[in-house]
C-alpha positions in Angstrom: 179.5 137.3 98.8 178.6 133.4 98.1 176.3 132.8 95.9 173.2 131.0 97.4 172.0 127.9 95.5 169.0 125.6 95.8 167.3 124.9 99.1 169.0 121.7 100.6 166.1 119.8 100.2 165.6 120.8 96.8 169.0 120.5 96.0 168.8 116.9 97.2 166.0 116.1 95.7 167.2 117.0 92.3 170.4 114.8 93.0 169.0 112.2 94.9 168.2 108.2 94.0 164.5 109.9 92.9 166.0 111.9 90.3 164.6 109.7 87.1 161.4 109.2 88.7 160.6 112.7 89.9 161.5 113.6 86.0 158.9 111.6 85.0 156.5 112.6 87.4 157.1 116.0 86.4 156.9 115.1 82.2 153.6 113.0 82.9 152.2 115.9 84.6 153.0 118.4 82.3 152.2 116.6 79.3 148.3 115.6 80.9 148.3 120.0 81.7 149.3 120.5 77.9 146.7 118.2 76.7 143.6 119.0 78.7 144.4 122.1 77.5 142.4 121.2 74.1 139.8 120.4 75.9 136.6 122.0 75.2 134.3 121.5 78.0 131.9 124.7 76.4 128.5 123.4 76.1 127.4 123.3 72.4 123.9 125.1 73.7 125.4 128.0 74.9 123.6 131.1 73.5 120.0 132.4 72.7 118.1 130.1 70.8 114.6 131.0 69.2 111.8 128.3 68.6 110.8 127.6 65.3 108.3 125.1 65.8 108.1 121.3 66.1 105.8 118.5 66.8 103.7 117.7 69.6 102.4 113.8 69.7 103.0 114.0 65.7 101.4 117.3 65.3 102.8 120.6 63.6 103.4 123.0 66.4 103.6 126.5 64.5 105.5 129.1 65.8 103.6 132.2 67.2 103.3 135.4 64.8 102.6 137.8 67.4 105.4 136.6 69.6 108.7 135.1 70.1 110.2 132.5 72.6 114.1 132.3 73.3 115.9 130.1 75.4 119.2 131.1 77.0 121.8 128.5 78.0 125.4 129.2 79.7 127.2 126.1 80.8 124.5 125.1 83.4 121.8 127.1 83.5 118.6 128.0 81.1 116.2 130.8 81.0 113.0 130.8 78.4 111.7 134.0 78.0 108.5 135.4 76.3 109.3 138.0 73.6 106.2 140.4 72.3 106.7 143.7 70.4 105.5 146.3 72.7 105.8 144.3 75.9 108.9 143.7 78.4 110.7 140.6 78.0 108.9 137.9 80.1 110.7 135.3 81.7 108.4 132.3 82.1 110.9 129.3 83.0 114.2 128.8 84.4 116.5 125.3 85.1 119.6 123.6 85.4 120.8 121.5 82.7 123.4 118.9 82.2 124.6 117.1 79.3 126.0 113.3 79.0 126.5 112.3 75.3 123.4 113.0 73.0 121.0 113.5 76.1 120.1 116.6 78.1 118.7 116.5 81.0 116.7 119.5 82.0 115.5 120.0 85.8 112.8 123.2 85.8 113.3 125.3 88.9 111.2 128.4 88.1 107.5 128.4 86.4 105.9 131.7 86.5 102.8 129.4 86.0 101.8 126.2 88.3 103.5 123.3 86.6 103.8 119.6 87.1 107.4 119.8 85.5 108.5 122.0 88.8 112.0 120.1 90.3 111.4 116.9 88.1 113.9 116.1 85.4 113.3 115.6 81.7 115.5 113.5 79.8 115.7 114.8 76.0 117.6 113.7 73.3 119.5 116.7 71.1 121.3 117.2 68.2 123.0 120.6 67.3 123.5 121.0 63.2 124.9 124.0 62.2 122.9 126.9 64.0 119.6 124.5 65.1 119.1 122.2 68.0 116.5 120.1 67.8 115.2 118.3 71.0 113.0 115.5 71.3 111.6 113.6 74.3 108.7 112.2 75.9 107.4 114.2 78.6 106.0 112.9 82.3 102.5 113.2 81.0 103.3 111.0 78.1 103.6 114.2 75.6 105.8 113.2 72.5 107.9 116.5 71.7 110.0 117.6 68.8 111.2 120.9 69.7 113.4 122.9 66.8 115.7 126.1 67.8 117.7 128.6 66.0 120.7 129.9 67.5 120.4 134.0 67.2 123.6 134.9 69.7 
């Protein structure tokens, strides 16, 4: 029985005038695969983060002692949730983020209260140290904001 080798075309492709340049083709795109592959497109806010105060127009903003609020991102998303012993979790906010640089930009698409936020988009500027993100920004009403998070998950 005779052995079958390489589709014609392949065959002549392989052989053909191309060769050199269809091995480069083929290096170039290997070598791009292998180094996208260190790539790490995870946002640095995935997780539950838990507020720990901040400012509000230059103001301490204390955190709550008879609840807690969280924040959950994944790579697009965020939910904020309302956490009080005794109670079921509440979620109170959800959005779509996205990240260029040092700037989030957070779009509200769920308020479980009437809000003026509802579909606009707030530019903040972030910085994750260790296990805190801080966020600051000045809101549509002219609000000056220093938010501070610790990661928890």
């Amino acid at each position: 029985m005779k052995k079958k080798g390489p589709c014609p075309y392949l065959k002549k492709v392989l052989t053909g005038p191309n060769t050199k340049l269809m091995k480069k083709i083929i290096f170039l795109f290997l070598s791009a695969a292998f180094l996208c592959s260190f790539i790490n497109s995870k946002s640095p806010l995935n997780g539950v983060w838990e507020y720990r105060g901040g400012l509000l127009n230059g103001k301490i903003d204390s955190v709550s002692t008879t609840y807690k609020l969280q924040r959950t991102y994944d790579e697009l998303h965020y939910k904020a949730l309302v956490i009080e012993k005794g109670q079921k979790n509440f979620v109170y906010e959800k959005g779509d983020y996205k990240l260029i640089a040092d700037t989030c930009f957070e779009t509200q698409t769920y308020c479980s209260q009437p809000s003026k936020l509802l579909g606009k988009t707030v530019k903040y500027t972030y910085i994750v140290s260790n296990d805190t993100l801080k966020l600051w920004a000045t809101l549509p009403n002219g609000n000056k904001i220093e938010d501070h998070w610790v990661k928890v998950k």
